[in-house]
C-alpha positions in Angstrom: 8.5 -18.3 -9.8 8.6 -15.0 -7.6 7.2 -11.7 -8.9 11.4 -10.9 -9.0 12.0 -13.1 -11.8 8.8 -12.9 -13.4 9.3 -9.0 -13.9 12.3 -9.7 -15.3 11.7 -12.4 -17.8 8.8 -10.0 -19.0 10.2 -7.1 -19.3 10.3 -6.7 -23.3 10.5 -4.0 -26.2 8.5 -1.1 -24.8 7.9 -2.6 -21.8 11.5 -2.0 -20.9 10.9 1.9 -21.9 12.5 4.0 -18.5 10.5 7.5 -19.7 7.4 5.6 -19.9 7.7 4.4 -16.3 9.0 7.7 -15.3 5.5 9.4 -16.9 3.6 6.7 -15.4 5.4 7.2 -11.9 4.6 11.0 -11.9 1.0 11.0 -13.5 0.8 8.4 -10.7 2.1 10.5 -8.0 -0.1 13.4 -9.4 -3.5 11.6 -9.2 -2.8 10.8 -5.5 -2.0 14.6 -4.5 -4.5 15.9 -6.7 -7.6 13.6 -5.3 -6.1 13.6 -1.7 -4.5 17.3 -1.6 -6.2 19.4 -3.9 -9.5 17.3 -4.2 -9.1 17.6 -8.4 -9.5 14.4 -9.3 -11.6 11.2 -7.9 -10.1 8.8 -5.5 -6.9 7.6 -6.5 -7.1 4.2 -5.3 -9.1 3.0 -8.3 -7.8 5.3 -10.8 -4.2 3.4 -10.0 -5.8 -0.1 -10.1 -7.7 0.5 -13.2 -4.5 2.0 -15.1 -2.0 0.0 -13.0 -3.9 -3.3 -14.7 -3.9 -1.8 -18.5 -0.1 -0.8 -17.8 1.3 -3.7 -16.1 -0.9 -6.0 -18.5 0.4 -4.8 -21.9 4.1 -3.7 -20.5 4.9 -6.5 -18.2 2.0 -9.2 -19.2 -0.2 -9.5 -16.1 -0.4 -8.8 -12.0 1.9 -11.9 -11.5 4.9 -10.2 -12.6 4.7 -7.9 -9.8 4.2 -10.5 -7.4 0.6 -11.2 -7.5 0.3 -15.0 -7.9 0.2 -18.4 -6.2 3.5 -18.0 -3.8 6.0 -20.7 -3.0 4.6 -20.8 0.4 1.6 -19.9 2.0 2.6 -20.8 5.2 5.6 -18.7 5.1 3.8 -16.0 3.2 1.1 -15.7 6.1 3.8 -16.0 8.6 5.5 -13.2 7.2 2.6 -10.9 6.6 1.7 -11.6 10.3 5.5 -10.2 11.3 4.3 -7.4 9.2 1.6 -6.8 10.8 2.3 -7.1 14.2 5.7 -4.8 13.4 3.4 -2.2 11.8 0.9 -1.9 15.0 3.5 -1.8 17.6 5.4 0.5 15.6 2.5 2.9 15.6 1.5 2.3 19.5 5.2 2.6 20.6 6.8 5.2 18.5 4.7 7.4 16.0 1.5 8.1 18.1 3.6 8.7 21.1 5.5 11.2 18.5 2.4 12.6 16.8 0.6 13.7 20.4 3.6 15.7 21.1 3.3 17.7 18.3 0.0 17.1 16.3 -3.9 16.8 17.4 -5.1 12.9 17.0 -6.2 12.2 13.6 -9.6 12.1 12.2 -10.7 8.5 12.2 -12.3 7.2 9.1 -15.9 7.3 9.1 -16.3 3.5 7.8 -14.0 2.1 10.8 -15.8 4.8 13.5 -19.0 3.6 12.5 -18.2 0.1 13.9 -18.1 1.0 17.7 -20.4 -1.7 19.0 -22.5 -2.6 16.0 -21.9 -5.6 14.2 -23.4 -5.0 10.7 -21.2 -2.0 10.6 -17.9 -3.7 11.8 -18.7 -6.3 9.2 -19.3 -3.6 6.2 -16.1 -2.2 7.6 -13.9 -5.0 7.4 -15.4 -6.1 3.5 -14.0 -2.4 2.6 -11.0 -2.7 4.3 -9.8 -6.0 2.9 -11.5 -4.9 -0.8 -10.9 -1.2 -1.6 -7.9 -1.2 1.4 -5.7 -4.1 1.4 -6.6 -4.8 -2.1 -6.7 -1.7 -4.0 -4.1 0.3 -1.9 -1.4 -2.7 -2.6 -1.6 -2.8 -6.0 -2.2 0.5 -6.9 0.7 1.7 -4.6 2.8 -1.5 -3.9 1.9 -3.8 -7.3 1.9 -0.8 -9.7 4.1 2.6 -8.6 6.9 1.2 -7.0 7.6 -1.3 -9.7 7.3 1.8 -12.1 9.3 3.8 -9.7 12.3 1.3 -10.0 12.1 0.9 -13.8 13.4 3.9 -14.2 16.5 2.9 -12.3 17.0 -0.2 -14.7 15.2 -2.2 -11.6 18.2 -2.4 -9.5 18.3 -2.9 -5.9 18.6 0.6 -5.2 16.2 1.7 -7.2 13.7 -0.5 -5.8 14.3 0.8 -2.5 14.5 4.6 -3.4 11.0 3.8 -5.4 9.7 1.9 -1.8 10.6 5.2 -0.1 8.6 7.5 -2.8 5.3 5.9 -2.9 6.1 5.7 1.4 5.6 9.6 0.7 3.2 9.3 -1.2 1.2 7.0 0.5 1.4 9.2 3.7 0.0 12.1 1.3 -2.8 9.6 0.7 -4.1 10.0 3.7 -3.7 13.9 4.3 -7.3 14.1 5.0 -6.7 12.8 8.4 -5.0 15.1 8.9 -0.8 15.7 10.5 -0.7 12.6 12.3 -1.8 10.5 9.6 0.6 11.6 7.1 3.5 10.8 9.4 1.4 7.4 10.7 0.3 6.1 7.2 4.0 7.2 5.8 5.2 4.7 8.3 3.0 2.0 7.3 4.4 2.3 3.5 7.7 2.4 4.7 6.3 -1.2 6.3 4.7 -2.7 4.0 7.2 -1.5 0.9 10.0 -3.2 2.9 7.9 -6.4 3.1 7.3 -6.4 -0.4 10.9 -5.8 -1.1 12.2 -8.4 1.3 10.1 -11.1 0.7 11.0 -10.5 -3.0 7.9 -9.1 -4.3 6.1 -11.0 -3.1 2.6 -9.0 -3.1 0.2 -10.9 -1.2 2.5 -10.3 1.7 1.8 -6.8 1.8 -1.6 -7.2 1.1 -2.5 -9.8 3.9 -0.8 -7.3 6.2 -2.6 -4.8 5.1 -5.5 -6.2 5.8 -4.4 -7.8 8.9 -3.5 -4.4 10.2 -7.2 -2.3 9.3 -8.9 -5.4 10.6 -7.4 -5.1 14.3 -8.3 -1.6 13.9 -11.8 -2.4 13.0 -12.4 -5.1 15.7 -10.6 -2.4 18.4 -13.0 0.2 16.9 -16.1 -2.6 17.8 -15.3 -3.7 21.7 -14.3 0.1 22.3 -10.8 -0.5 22.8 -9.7 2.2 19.7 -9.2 6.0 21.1 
């Protein structure tokens, strides 16, 4: 069963309630500006696990009716997570840093990846965080649990999903303002990414998740041999 239908056959009495995801959306949305933007609150990434898991537990009945449990296919979900991937980093050399150094300084690199330049322990601290509080916690606090909020309140229709995808996109960009300019527009990019690979491969959520991963680690081994700007 893919996370499409399990969503659906789970959806039940007050799980089904459109305000609740709409509150859940924007107190969502809120939490990401307010730690990233306005430095209010603690990092958002595992505020939105922790309350994405009691949410999507008690509404929906568990992380595998969003998409986070044993797919059809590995092969094909690796395969397409790879695409992902690969689309994500040429998308970045080719067409938003290109775009960004026009009009923005670089961005600030994160201190966990820059800290890999030719040291080993560090490269392997780096890539535990990346695949753990990144791939991980990023996906299903912005993939697993806002966007499937997002497109409740739209009865979970095609559109809906897709107008959700492009919101936490936003939003996800915004997670990264610290970086500064160019990370906004480069991180936005990677949600717009990895929300259509979650849509497409019909919520599937380990796709987005492997790419996620797939995509910080090429960083982090670029970072190590020097190859990273």
């Amino acid at each position: 069963m893919d996370g499409e239908v399990a969503t659906r056959q789970a959806q039940t009495g007050w799980g089904q309630s459109r305000w609740l995801s709409a509150a859940e959306f924007l107190i969502g949305g809120g939490i990401v500006i307010g730690h990233n933007v306005y430095h209010v609150i603690p990092n958002e990434v595992p505020i939105l696990f922790v309350v994405g898991w009691i949410s999507i537990h008690f509404r929906n009945g568990g992380w595998k009716t969003v998409g986070l449990m044993r797919p059809k296919s590995w092969t094909w979900t690796v395969i397409f997570a790879l695409c992902t991937a690969a689309l994500r980093i040429l998308l970045g050399i080719f067409l938003v840093d290109p775009i960004c150094a026009r009009i923005w300084p670089p961005e600030k690199t994160s201190g966990v990846i820059s800290s890999a330049h030719s040291d080993w322990k560090a490269a392997l601290t780096a890539l535990l965080i990346v695949w753990t509080f990144a791939a991980f916690g990023e996906e299903l606090g912005y993939r697993g649990y806002l966007l499937n909020r997002g497109a409740e309140v739209g009865h979970c229709s095609r559109l809906a999903y897709w107008i959700s995808m492009l919101a936490v996109a936003v939003l996800f960009g915004y997670g990264h303002w610290y970086k500064g300019p160019a990370a906004i527009l480069d991180s936005g990019t990677a949600g717009l990414v990895l929300g259509s690979a979650y849509l497409l491969s019909r919520r599937n959520l380990w796709v987005p998740l492997l790419a996620h991963g797939l995509i910080d680690t090429a960083v982090v081994v670029a970072t190590f041999l020097g190859w990273a700007n």
